[in-house]
Structures are given as structure tokens and as C-alpha cells.
PDBQT receptor file of N, H, CA, C and O in Angstrom, charges set to zero:
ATOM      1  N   UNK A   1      14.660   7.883   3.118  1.00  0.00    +0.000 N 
ATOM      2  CA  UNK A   1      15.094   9.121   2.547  1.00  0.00    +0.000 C 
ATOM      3  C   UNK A   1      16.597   9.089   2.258  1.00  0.00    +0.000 C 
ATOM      4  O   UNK A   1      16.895   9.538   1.151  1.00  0.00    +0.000 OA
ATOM      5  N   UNK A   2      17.490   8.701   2.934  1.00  0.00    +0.000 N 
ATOM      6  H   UNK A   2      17.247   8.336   3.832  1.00  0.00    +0.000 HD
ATOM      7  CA  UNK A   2      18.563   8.253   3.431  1.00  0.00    +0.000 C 
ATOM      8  C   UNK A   2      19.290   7.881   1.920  1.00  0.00    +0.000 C 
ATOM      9  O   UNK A   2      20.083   8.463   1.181  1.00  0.00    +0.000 OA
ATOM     10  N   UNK A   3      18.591   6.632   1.894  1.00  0.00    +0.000 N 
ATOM     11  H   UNK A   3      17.946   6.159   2.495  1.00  0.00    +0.000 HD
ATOM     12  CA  UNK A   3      18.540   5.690   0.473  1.00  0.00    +0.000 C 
ATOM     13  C   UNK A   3      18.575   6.309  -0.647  1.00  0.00    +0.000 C 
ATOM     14  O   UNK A   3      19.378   6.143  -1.565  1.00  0.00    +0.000 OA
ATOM     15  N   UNK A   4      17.508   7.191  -0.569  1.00  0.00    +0.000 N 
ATOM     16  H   UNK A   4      16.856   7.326   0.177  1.00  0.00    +0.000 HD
ATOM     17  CA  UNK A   4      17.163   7.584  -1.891  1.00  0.00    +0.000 C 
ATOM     18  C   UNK A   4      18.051   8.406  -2.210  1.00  0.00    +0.000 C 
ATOM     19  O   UNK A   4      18.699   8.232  -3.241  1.00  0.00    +0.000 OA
ATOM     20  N   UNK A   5      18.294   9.613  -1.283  1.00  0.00    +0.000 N 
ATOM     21  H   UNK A   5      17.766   9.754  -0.445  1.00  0.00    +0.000 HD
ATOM     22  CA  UNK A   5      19.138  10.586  -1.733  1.00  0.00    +0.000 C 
ATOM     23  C   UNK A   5      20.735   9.709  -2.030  1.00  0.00    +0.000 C 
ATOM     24  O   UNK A   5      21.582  10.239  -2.750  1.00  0.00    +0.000 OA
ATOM     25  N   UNK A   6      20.888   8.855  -1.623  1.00  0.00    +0.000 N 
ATOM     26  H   UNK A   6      20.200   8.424  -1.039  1.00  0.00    +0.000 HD
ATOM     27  CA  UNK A   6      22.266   7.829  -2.086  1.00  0.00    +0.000 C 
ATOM     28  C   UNK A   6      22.242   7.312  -3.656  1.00  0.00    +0.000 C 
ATOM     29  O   UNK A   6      23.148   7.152  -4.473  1.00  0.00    +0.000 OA
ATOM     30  N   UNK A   7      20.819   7.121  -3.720  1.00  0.00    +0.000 N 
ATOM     31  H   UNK A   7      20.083   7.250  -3.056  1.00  0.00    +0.000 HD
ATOM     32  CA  UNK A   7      20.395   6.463  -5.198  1.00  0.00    +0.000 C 
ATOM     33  C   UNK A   7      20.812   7.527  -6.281  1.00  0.00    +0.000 C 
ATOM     34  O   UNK A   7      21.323   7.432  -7.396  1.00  0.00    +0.000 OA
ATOM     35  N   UNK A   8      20.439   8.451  -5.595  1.00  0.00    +0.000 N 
ATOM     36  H   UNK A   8      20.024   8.528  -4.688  1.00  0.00    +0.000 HD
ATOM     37  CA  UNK A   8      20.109   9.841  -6.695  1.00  0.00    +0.000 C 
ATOM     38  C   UNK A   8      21.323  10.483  -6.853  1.00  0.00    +0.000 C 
ATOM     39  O   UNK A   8      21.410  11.579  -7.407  1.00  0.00    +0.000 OA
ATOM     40  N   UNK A   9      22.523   9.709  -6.282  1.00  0.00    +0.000 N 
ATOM     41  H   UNK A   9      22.453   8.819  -5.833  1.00  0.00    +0.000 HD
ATOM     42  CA  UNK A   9      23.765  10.095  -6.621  1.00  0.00    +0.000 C 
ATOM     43  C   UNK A   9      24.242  11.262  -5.646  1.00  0.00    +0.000 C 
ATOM     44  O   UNK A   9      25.054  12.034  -6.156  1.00  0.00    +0.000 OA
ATOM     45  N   UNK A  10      23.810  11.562  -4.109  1.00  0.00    +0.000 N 
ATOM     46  H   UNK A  10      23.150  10.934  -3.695  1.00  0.00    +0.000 HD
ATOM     47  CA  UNK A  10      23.921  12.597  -3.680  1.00  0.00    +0.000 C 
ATOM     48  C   UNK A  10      25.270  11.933  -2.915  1.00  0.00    +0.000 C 
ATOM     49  O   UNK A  10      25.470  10.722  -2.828  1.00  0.00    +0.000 OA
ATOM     50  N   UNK A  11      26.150  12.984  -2.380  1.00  0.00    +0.000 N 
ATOM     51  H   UNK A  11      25.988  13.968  -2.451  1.00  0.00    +0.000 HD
ATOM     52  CA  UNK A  11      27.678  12.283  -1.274  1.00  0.00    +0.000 C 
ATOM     53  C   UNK A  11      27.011  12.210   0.141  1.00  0.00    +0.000 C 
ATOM     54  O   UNK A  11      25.909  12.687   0.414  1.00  0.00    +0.000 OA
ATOM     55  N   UNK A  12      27.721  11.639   0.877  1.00  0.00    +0.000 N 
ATOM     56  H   UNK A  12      28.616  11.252   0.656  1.00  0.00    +0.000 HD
ATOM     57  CA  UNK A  12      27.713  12.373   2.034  1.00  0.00    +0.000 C 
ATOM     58  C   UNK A  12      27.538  13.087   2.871  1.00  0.00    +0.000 C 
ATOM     59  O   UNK A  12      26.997  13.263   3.963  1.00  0.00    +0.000 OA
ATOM     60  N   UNK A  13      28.355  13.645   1.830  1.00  0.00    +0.000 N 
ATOM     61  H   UNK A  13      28.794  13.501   0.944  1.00  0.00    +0.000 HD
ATOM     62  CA  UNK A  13      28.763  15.620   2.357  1.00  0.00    +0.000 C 
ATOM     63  C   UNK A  13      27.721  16.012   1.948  1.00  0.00    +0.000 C 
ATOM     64  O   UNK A  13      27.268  16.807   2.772  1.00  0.00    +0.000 OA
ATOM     65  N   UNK A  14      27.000  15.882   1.018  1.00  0.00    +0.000 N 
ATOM     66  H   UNK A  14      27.368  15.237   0.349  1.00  0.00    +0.000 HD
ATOM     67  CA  UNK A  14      25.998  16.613   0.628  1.00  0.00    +0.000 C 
ATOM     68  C   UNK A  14      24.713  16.321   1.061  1.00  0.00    +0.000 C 
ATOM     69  O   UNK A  14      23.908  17.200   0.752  1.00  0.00    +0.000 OA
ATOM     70  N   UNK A  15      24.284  15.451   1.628  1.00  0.00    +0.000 N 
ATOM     71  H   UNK A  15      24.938  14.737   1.879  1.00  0.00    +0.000 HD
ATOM     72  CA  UNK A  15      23.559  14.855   2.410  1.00  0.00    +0.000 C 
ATOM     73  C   UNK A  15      23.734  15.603   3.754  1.00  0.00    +0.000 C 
ATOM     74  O   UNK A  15      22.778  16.367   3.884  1.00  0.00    +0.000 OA
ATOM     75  N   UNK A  16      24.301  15.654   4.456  1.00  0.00    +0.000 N 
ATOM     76  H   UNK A  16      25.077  15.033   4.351  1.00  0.00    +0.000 HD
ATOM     77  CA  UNK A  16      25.104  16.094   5.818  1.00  0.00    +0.000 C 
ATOM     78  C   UNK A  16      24.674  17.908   5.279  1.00  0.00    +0.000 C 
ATOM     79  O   UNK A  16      23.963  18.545   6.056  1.00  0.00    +0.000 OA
ATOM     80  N   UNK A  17      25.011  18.395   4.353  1.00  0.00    +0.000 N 
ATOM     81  H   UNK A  17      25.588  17.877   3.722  1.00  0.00    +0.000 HD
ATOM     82  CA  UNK A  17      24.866  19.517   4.003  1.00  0.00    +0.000 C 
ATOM     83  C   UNK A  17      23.290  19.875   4.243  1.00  0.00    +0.000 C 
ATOM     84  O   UNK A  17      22.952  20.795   4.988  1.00  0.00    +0.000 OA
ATOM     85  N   UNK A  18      22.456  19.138   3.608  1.00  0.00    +0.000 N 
ATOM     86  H   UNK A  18      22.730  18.391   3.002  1.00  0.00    +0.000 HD
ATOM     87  CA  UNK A  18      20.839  19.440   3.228  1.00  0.00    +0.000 C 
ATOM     88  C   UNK A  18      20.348  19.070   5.090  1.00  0.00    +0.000 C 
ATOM     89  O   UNK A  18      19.714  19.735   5.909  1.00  0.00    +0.000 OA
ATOM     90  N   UNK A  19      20.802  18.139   5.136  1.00  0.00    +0.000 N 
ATOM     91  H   UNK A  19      21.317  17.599   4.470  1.00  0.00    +0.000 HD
ATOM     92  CA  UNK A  19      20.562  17.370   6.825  1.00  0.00    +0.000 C 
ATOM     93  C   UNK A  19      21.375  17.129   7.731  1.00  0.00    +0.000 C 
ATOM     94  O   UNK A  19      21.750  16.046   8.178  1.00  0.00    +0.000 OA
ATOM     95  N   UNK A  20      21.787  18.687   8.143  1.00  0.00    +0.000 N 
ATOM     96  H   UNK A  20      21.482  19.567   7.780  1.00  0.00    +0.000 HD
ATOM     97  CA  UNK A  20      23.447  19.465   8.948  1.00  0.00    +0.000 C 
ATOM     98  C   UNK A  20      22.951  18.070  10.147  1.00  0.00    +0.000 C 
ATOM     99  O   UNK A  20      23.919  17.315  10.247  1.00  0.00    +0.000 OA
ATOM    100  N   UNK A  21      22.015  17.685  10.832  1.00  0.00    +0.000 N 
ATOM    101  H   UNK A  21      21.229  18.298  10.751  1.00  0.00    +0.000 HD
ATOM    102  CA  UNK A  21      21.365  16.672  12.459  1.00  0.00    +0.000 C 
ATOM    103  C   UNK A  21      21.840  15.184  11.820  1.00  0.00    +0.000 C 
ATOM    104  O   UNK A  21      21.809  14.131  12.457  1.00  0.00    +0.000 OA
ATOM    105  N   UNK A  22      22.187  15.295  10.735  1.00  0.00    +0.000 N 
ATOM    106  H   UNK A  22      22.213  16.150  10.217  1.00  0.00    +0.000 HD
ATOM    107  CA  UNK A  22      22.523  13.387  10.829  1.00  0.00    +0.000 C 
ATOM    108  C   UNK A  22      24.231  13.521  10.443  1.00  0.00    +0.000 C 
ATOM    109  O   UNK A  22      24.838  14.443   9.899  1.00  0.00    +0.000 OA
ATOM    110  N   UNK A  23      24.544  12.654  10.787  1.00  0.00    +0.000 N 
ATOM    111  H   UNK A  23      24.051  11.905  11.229  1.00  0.00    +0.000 HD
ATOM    112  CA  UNK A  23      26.544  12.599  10.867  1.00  0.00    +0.000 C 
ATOM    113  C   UNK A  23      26.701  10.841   9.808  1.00  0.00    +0.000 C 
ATOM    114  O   UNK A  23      25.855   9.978   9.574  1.00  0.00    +0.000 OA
ATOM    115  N   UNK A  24      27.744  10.919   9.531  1.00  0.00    +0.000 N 
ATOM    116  H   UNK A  24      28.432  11.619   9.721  1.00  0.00    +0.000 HD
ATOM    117  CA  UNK A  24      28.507  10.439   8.717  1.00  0.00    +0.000 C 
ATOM    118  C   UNK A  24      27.863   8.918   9.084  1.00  0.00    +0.000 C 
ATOM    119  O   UNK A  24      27.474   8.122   8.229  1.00  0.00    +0.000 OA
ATOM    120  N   UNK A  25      27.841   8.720  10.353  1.00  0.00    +0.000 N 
ATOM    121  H   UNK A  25      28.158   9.366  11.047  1.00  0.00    +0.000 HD
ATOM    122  CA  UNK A  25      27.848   7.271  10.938  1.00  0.00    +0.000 C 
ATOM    123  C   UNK A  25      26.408   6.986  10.756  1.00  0.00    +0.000 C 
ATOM    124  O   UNK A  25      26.110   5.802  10.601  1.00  0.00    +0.000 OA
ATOM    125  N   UNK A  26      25.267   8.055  10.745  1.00  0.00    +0.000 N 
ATOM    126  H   UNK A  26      25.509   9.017  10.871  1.00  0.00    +0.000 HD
ATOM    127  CA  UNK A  26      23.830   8.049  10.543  1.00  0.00    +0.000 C 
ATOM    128  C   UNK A  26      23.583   7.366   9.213  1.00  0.00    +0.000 C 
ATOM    129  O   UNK A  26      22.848   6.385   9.108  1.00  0.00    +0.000 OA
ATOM    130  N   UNK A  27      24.079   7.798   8.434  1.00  0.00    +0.000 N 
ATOM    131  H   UNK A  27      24.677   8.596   8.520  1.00  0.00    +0.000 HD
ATOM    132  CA  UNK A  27      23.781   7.578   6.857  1.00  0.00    +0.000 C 
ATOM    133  C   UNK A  27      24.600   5.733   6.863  1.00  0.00    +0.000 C 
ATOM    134  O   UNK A  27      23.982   4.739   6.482  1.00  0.00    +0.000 OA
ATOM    135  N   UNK A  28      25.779   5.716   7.287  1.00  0.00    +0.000 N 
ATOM    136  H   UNK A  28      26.281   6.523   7.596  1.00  0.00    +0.000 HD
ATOM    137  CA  UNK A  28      26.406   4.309   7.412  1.00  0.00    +0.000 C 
ATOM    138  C   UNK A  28      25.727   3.544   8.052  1.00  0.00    +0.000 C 
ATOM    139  O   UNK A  28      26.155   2.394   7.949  1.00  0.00    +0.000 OA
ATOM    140  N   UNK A  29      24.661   3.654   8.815  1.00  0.00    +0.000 N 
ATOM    141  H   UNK A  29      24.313   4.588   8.899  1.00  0.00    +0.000 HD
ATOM    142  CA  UNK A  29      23.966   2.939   9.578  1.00  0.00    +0.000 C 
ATOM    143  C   UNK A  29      22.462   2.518   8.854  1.00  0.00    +0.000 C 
ATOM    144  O   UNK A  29      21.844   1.537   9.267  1.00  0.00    +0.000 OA
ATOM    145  N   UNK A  30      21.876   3.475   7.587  1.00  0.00    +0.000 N 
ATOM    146  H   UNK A  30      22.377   4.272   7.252  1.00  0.00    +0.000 HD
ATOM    147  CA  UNK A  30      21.086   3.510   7.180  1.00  0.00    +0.000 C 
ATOM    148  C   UNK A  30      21.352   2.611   6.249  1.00  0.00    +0.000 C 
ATOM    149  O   UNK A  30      20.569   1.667   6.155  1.00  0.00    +0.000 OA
ATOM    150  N   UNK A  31      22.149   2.660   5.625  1.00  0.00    +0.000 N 
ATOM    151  H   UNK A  31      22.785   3.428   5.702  1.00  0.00    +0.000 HD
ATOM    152  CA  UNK A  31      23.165   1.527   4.572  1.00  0.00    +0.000 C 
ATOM    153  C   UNK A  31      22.725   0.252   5.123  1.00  0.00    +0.000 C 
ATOM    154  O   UNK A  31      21.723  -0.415   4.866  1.00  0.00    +0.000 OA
ATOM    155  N   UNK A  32      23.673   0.057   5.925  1.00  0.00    +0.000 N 
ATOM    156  H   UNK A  32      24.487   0.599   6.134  1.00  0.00    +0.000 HD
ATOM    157  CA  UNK A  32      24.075  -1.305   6.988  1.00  0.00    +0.000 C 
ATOM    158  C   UNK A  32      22.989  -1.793   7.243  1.00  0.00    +0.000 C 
ATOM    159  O   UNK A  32      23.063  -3.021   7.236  1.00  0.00    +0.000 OA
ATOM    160  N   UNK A  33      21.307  -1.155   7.626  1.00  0.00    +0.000 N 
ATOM    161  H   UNK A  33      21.247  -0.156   7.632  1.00  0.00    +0.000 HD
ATOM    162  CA  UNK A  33      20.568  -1.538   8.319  1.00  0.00    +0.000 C 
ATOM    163  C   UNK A  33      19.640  -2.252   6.764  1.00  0.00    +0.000 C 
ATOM    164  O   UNK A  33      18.987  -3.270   6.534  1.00  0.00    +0.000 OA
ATOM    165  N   UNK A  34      20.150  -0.801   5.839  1.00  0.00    +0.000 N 
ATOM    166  H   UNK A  34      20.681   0.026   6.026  1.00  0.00    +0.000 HD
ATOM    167  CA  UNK A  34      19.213  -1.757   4.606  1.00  0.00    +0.000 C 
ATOM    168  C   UNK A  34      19.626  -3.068   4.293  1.00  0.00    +0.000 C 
ATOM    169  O   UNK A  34      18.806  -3.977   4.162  1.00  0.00    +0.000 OA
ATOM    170  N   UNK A  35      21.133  -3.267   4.134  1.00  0.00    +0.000 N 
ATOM    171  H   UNK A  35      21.799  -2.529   4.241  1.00  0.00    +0.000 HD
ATOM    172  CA  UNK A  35      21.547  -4.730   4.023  1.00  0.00    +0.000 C 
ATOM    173  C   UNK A  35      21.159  -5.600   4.236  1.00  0.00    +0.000 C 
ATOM    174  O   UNK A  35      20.736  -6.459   3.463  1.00  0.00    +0.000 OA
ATOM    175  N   UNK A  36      21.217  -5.592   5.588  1.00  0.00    +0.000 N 
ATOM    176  H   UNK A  36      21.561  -4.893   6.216  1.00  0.00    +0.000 HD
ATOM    177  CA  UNK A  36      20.481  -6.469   6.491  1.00  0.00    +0.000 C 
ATOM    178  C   UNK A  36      19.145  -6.946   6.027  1.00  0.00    +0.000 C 
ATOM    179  O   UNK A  36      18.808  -8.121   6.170  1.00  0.00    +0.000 OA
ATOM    180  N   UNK A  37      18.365  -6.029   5.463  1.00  0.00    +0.000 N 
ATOM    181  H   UNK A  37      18.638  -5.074   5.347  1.00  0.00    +0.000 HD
ATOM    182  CA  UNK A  37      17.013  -6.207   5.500  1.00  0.00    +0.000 C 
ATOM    183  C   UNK A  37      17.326  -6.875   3.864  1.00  0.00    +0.000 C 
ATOM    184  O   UNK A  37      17.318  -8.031   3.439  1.00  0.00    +0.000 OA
ATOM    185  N   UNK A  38      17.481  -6.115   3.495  1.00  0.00    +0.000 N 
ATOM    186  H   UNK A  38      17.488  -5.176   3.841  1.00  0.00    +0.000 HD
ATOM    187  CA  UNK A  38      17.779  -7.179   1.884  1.00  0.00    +0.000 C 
ATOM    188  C   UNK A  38      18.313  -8.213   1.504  1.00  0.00    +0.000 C 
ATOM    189  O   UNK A  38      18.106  -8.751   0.416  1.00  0.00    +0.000 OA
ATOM    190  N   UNK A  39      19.202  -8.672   2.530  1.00  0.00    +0.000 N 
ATOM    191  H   UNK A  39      19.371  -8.235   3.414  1.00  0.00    +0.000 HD
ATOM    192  CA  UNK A  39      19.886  -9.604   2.690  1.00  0.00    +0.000 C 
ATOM    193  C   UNK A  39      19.183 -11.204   2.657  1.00  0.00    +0.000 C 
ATOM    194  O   UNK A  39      19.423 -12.248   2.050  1.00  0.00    +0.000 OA
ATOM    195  N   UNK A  40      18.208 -10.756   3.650  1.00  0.00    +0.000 N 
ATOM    196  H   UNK A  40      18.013  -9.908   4.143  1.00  0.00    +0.000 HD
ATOM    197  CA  UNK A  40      17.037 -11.479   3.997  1.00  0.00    +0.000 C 
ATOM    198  C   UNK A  40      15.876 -12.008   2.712  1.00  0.00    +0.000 C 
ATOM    199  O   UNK A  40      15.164 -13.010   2.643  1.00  0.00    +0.000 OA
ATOM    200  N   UNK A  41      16.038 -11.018   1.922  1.00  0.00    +0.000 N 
ATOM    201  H   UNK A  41      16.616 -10.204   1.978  1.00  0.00    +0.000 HD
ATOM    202  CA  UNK A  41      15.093 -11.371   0.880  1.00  0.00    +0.000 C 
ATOM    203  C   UNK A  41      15.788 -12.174  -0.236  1.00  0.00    +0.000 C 
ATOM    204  O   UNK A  41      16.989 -12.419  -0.348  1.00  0.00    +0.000 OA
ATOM    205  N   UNK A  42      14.853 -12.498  -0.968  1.00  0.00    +0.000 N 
ATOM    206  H   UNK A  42      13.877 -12.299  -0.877  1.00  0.00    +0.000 HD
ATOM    207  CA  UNK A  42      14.842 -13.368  -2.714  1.00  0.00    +0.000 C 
ATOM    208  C   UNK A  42      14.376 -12.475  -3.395  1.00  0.00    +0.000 C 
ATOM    209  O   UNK A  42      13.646 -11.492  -3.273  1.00  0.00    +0.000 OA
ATOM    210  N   UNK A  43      15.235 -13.284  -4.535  1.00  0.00    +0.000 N 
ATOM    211  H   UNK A  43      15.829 -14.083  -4.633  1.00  0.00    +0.000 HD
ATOM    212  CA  UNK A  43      14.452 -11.736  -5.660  1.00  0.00    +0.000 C 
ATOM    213  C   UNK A  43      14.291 -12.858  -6.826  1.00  0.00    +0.000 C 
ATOM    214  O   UNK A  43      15.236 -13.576  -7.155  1.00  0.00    +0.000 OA
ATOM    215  N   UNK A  44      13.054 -12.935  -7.393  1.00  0.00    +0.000 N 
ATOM    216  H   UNK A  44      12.287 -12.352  -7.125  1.00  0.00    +0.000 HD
ATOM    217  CA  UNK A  44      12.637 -13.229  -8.282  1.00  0.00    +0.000 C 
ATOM    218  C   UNK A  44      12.306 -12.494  -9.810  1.00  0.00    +0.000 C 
ATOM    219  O   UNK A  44      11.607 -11.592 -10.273  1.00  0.00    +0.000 OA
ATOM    220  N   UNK A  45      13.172 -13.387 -10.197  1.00  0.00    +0.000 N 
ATOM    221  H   UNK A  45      13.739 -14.120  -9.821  1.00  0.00    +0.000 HD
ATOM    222  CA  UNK A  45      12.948 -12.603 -11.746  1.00  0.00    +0.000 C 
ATOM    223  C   UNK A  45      12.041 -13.051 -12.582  1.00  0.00    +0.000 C 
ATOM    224  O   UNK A  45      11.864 -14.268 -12.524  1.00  0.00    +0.000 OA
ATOM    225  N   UNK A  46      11.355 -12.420 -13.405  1.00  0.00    +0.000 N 
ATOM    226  H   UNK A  46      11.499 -11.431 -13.452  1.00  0.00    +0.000 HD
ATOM    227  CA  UNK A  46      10.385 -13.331 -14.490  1.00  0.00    +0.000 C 
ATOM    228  C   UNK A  46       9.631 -14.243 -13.322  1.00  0.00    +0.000 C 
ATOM    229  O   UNK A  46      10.296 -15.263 -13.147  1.00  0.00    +0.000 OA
ATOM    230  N   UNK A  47       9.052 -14.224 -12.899  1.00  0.00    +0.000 N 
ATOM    231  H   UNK A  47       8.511 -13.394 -13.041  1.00  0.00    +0.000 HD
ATOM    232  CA  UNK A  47       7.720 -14.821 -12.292  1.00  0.00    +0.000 C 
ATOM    233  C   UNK A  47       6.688 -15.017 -12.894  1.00  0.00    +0.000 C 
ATOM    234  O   UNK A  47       5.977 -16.012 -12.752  1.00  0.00    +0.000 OA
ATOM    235  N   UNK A  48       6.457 -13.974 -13.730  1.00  0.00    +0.000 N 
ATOM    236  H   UNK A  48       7.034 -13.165 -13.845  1.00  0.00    +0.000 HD
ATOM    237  CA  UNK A  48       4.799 -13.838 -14.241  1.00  0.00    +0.000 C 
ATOM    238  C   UNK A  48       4.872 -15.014 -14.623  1.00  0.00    +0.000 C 
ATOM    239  O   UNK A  48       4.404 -15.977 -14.016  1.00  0.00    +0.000 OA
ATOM    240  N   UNK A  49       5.659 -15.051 -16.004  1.00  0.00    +0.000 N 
ATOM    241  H   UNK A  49       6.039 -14.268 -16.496  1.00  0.00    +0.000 HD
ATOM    242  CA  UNK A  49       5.414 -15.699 -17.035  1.00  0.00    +0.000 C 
ATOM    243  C   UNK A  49       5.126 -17.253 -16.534  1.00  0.00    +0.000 C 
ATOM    244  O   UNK A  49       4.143 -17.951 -16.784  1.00  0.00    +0.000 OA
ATOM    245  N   UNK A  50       6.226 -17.549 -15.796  1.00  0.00    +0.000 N 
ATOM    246  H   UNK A  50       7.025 -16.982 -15.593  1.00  0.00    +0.000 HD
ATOM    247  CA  UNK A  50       5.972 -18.892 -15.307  1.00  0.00    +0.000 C 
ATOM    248  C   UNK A  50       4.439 -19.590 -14.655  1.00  0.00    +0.000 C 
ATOM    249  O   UNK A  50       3.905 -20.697 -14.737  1.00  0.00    +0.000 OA
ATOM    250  N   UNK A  51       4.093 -18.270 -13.979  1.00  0.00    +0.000 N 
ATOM    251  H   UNK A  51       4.527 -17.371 -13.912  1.00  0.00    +0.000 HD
ATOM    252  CA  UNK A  51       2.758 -18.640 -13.151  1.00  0.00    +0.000 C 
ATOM    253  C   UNK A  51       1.525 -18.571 -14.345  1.00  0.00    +0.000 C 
ATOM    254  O   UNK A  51       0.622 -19.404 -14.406  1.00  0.00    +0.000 OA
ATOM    255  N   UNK A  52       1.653 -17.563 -15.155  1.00  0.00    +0.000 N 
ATOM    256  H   UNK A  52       2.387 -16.886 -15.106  1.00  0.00    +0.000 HD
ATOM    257  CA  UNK A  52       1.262 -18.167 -16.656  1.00  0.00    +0.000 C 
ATOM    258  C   UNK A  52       0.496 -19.254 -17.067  1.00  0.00    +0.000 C 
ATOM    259  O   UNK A  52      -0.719 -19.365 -17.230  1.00  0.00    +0.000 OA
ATOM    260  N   UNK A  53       1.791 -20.356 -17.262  1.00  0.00    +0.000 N 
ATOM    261  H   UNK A  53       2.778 -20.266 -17.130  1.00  0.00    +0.000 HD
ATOM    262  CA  UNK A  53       1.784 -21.378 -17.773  1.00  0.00    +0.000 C 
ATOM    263  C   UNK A  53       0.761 -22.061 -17.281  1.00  0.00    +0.000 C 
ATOM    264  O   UNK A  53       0.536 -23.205 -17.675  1.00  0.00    +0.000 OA
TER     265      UNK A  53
């Protein structure tokens, strides 16, 4: 949720506003933790086509 509302262009503050129970460091942690997890991955582009062939 975290994410998304970041995606969707929301601040912080405004985040913190809609969800007064999570603090500044909550949302930085939600960040940090996605990193991590993405970090980890590959990203493949154009696949299909190749497997295609």
C-alpha cells in the first residue's frame, strides 16, 4: 500500500495524513525493504519473442 500510494505521487506528509499510525521512518522502511527485495531480482526484457524462436 505503502508503495503504491508513493507511485501515485502521494508525499509523506500526505501519506502520514491519510495513515496519522505510520511515521516517517515506517514508509522509509517500506522503501528500503522493497529494495532489498528487488534488488535480488532480474528483469527480463523481451523474452517472449526469443522463446518464440
Amino acid at each position: 500500500m505503502i508503495l503504491e500510494l508513493l507511485s501515485a505521487g502521494y508525499s509523506f506528509k500526505r501519506i502520514i495524513k491519510a495513515y496519522p499510525s505510520l511515521t516517517e521512518e515506517d514508509i522509509k522502511a517500506a522503501v528500503d525493504y522493497a529494495v532489498k527485495i528487488v534488488r535480488n531480482e532480474e528483469a527480463f526484457e523481451n523474452v517472449a519473442p526469443q522463446i518464440l524462436k
